[in-house]
C-alpha positions as CSV (number, residue, x, y, z in Angstrom):
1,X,-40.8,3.0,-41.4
2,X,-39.2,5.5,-43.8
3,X,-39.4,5.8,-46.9
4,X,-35.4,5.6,-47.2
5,X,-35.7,2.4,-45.1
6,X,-38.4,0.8,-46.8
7,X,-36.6,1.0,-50.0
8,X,-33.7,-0.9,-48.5
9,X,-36.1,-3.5,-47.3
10,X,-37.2,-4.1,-50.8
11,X,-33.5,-4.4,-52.0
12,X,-32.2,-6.8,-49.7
13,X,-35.1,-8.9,-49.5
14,X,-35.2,-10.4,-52.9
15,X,-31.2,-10.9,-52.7
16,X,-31.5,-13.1,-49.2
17,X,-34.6,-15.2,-51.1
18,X,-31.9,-15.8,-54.0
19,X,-29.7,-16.6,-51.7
20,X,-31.9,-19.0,-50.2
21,X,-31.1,-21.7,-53.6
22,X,-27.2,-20.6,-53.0
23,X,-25.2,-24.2,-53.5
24,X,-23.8,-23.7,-49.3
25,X,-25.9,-24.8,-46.6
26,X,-24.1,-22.3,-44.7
27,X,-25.7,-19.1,-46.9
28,X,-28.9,-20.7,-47.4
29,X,-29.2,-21.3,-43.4
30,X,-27.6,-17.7,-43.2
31,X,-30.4,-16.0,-45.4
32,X,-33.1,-17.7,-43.9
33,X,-31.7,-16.7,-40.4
34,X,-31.5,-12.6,-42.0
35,X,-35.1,-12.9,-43.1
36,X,-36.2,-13.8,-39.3
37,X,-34.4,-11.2,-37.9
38,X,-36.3,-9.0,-40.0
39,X,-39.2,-9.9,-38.6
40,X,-42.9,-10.3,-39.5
41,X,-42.9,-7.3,-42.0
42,X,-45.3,-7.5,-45.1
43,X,-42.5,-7.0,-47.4
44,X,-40.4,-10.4,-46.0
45,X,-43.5,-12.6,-45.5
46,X,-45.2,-11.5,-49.0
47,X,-41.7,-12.7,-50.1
48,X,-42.2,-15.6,-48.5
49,X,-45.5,-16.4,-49.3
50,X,-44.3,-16.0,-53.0
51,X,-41.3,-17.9,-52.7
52,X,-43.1,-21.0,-51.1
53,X,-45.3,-20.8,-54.6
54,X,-42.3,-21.2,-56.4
55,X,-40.7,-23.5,-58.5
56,X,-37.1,-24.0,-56.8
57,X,-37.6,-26.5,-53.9
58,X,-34.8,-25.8,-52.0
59,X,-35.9,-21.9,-52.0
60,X,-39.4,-22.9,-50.8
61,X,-37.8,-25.2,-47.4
62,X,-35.4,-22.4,-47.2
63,X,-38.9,-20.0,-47.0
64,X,-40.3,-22.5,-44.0
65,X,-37.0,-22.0,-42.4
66,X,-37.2,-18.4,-42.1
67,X,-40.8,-18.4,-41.0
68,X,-40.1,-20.6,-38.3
69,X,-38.9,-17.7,-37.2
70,X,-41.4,-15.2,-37.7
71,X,-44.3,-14.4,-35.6
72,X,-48.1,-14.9,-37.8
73,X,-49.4,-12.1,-38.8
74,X,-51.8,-12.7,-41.6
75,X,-54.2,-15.2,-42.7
76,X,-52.8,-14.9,-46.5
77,X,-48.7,-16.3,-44.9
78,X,-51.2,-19.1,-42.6
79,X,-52.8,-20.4,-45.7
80,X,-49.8,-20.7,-47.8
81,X,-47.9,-22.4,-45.1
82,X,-51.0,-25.1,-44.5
83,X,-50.8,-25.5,-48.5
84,X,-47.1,-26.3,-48.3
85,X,-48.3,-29.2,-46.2
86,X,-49.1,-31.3,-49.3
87,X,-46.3,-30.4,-51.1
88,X,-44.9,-32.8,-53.5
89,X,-40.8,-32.5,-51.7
90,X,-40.7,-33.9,-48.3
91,X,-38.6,-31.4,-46.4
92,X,-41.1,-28.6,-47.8
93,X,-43.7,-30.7,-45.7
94,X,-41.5,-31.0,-42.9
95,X,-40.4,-27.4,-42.5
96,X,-44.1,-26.4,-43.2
97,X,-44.9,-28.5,-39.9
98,X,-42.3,-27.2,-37.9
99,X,-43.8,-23.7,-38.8
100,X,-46.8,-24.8,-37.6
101,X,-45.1,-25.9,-34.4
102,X,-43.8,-22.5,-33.6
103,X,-47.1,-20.9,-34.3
104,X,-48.7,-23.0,-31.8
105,X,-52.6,-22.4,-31.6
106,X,-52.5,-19.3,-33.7
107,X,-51.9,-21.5,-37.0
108,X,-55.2,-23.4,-35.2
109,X,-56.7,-23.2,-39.0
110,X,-54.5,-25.8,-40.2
111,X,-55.9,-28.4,-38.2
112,X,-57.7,-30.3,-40.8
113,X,-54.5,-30.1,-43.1
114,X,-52.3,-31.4,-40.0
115,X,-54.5,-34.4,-39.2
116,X,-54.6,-35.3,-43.0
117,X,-50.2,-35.2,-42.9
118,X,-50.8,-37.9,-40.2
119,X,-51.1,-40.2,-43.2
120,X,-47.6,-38.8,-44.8
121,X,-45.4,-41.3,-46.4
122,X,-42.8,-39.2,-44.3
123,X,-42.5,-40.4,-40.6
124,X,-40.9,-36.9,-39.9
125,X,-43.8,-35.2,-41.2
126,X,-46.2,-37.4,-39.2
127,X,-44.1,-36.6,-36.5
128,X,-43.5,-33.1,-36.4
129,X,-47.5,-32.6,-37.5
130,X,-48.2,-34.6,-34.3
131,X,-46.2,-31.8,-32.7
132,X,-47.9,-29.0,-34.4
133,X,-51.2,-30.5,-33.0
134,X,-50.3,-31.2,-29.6
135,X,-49.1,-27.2,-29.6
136,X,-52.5,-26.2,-30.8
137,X,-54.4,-27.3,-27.1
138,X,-57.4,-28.9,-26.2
139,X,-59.4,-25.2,-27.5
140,X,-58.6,-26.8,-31.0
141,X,-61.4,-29.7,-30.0
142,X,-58.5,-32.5,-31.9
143,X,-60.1,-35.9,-32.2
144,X,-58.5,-38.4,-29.3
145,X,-59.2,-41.3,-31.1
146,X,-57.3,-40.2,-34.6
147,X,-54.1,-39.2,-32.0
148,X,-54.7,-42.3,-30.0
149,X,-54.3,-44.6,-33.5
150,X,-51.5,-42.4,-34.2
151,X,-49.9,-44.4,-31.1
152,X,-49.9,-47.5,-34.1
153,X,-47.6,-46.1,-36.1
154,X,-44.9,-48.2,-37.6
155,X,-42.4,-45.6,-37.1
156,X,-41.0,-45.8,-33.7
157,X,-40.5,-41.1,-33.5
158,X,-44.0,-41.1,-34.6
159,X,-45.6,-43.6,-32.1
160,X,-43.3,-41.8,-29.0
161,X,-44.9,-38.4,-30.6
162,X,-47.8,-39.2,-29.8
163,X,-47.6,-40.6,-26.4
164,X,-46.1,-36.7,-25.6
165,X,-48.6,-35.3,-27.8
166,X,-51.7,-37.3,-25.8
167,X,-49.8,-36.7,-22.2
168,X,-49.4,-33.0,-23.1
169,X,-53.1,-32.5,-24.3
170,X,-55.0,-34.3,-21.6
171,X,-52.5,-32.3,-19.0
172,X,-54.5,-29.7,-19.6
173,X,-57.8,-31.0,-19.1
174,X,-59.4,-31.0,-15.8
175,X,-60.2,-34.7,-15.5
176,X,-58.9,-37.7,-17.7
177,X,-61.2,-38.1,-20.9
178,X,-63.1,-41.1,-21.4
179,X,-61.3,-42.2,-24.6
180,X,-58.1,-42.5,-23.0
181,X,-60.1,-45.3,-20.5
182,X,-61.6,-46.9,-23.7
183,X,-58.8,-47.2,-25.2
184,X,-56.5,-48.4,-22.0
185,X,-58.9,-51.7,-22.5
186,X,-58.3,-51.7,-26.9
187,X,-57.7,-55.1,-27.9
188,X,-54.4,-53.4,-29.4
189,X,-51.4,-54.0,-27.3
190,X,-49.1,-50.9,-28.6
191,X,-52.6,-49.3,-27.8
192,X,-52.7,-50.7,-24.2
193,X,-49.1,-49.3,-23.9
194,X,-49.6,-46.2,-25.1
195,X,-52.4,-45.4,-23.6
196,X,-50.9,-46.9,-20.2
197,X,-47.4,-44.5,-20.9
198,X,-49.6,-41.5,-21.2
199,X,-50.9,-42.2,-17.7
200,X,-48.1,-43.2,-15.9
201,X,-46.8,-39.3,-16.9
202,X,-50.0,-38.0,-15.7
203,X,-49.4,-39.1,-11.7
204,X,-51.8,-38.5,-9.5
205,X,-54.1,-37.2,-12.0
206,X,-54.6,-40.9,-12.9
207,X,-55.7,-42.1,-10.1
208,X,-59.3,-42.5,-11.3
209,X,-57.7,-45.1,-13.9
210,X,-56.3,-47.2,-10.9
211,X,-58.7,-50.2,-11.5
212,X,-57.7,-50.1,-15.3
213,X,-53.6,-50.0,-14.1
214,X,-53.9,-52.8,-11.9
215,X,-55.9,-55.0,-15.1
216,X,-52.8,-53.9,-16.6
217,X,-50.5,-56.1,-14.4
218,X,-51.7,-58.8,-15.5
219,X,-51.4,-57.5,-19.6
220,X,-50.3,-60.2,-21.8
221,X,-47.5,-57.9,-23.2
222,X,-44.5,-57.1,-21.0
223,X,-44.3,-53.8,-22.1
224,X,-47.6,-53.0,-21.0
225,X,-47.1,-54.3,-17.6
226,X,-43.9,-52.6,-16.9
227,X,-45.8,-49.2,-17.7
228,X,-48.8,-49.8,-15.1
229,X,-46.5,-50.1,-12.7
230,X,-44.7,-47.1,-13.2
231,X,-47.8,-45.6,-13.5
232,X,-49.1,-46.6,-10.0
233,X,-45.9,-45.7,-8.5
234,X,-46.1,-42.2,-10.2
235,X,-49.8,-41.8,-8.6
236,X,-47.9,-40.6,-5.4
237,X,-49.0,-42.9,-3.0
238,X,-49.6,-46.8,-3.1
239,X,-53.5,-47.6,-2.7
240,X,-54.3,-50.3,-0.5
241,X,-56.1,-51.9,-3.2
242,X,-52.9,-52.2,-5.4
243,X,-50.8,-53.9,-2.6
244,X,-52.3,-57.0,-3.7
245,X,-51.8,-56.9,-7.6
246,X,-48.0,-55.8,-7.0
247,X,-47.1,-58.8,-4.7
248,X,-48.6,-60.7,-7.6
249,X,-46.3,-58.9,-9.7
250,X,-43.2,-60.0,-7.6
251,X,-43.5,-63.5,-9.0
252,X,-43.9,-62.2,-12.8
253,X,-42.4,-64.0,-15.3
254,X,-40.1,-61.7,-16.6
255,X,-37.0,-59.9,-14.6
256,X,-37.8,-56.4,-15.3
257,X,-41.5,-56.9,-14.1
258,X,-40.5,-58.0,-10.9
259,X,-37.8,-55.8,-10.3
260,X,-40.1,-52.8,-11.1
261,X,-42.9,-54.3,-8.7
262,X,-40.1,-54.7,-5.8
């Protein structure tokens, strides 16, 4: 870059930060769009960085919003981002999740921070986090179990995250792990469900958990059972060894049951 265009850079930059507080949602999204568009360049994220240390709070989501749009570059933008996680304004949280999302397992780092934002008093930050760590991969090593509690959640976006966050992460292992078949059996019936939902998107990859599905027909919660059969339907082909349970199922208490087992 010249020097002619460098010097521009370092004019515009501070005005589309200002402009980042400005009183219309319009010209804040506007500025945080410009800033994007500029791209990963030193002299916008060291902006960034800055302005996500700064007092204004609408300046520093309006800094998570632009960097949602920028690929990572440095360690320094990564770290100041992960610190924005604990931040004492929720949407600051939030957007500093969603960057986290886009950076997928580059922002791999910020693991420990994500897992903590499970706990937010937010349900969109213990949502979107559950996003951000289902993007990382299985080369991150996440703890099943802490994603499989997540499946507890009293907020109905955060549960349903992780169910696609679980599905999407054992997807790309070679075989089923073992805590998904532990917890299949948790005394926990949004659990059972879970855990059950998860499979039932997995198809024929499942098929070792068939013996687990069919227990599952005969779950105490509704819910549960109309998942195992959608999950032994999704396996591809009907196992002679489920014929049996699903006649059962015909004569199930509840309509839905048995209209799913038909």
């Amino acid at each position: 870059m010249n020097s002619s265009a460098q010097h521009e850079l370092e004019t515009v930059v501070p005005v589309l930060i200002a402009a980042l507080k400005n009183s219309s949602r319009r010209v804040r999204k506007d500025a945080a769009d410009a800033l994007a568009r500029i791209g990963p360049l030193e002299v916008v994220t060291a902006a960034l960085r800055d302005a996500l240390q700064g007092e204004n709070q609408t300046i520093r989501y309006g800094a998570t919003q632009a960097l949602c749009g920028i690929d990572l570059r440095s360690q320094d933008t990564l770290d100041e981002v992960t610190r924005a996680l604990s931040d004492s304004i929720e949407c600051v949280r939030f957007g500093a999740a969603r960057v986290l999302v886009h950076w997928g397992p580059l922002a791999s780092a910020a693991v420990p921070q994500l897992l903590s934002a499970l706990h937010d008093r937010s349900e969109r930050v213990r949502a979107e986090a559950l996003k951000a760590l289902g993007g990382m991969g299985r080369t991150a090593d996440l703890p099943l179990p802490i994603l499989i509690d997540a499946m507890t959640d009293g907020s109905e976006i955060v549960s349903s995250q992780a169910v696609t966050t679980l599905t999407y992460l054992v997807q790309q292992e070679e075989t089923v792990p073992a805590e998904l078949m532990q917890a299949s059996q948790s005394t926990n019936a949004t659990i059972r469900l879970g855990t059950t939902t998860v499979l039932g998107r997995l198809g024929q990859k499942a098929v070792s958990f068939l013996a687990s599905l069919m227990n599952r027909l005969q779950d105490e919660d509704v819910r549960v059972r109309r998942a195992a059969i959608v999950a032994i339907e999704r396996l591809g082909f009907l196992p002679e060894t489920a014929v049996s349970p699903l006649i059962e199922a015909l004569g199930d208490a509840e309509p839905c049951v048995r209209q799913l087992a038909s």
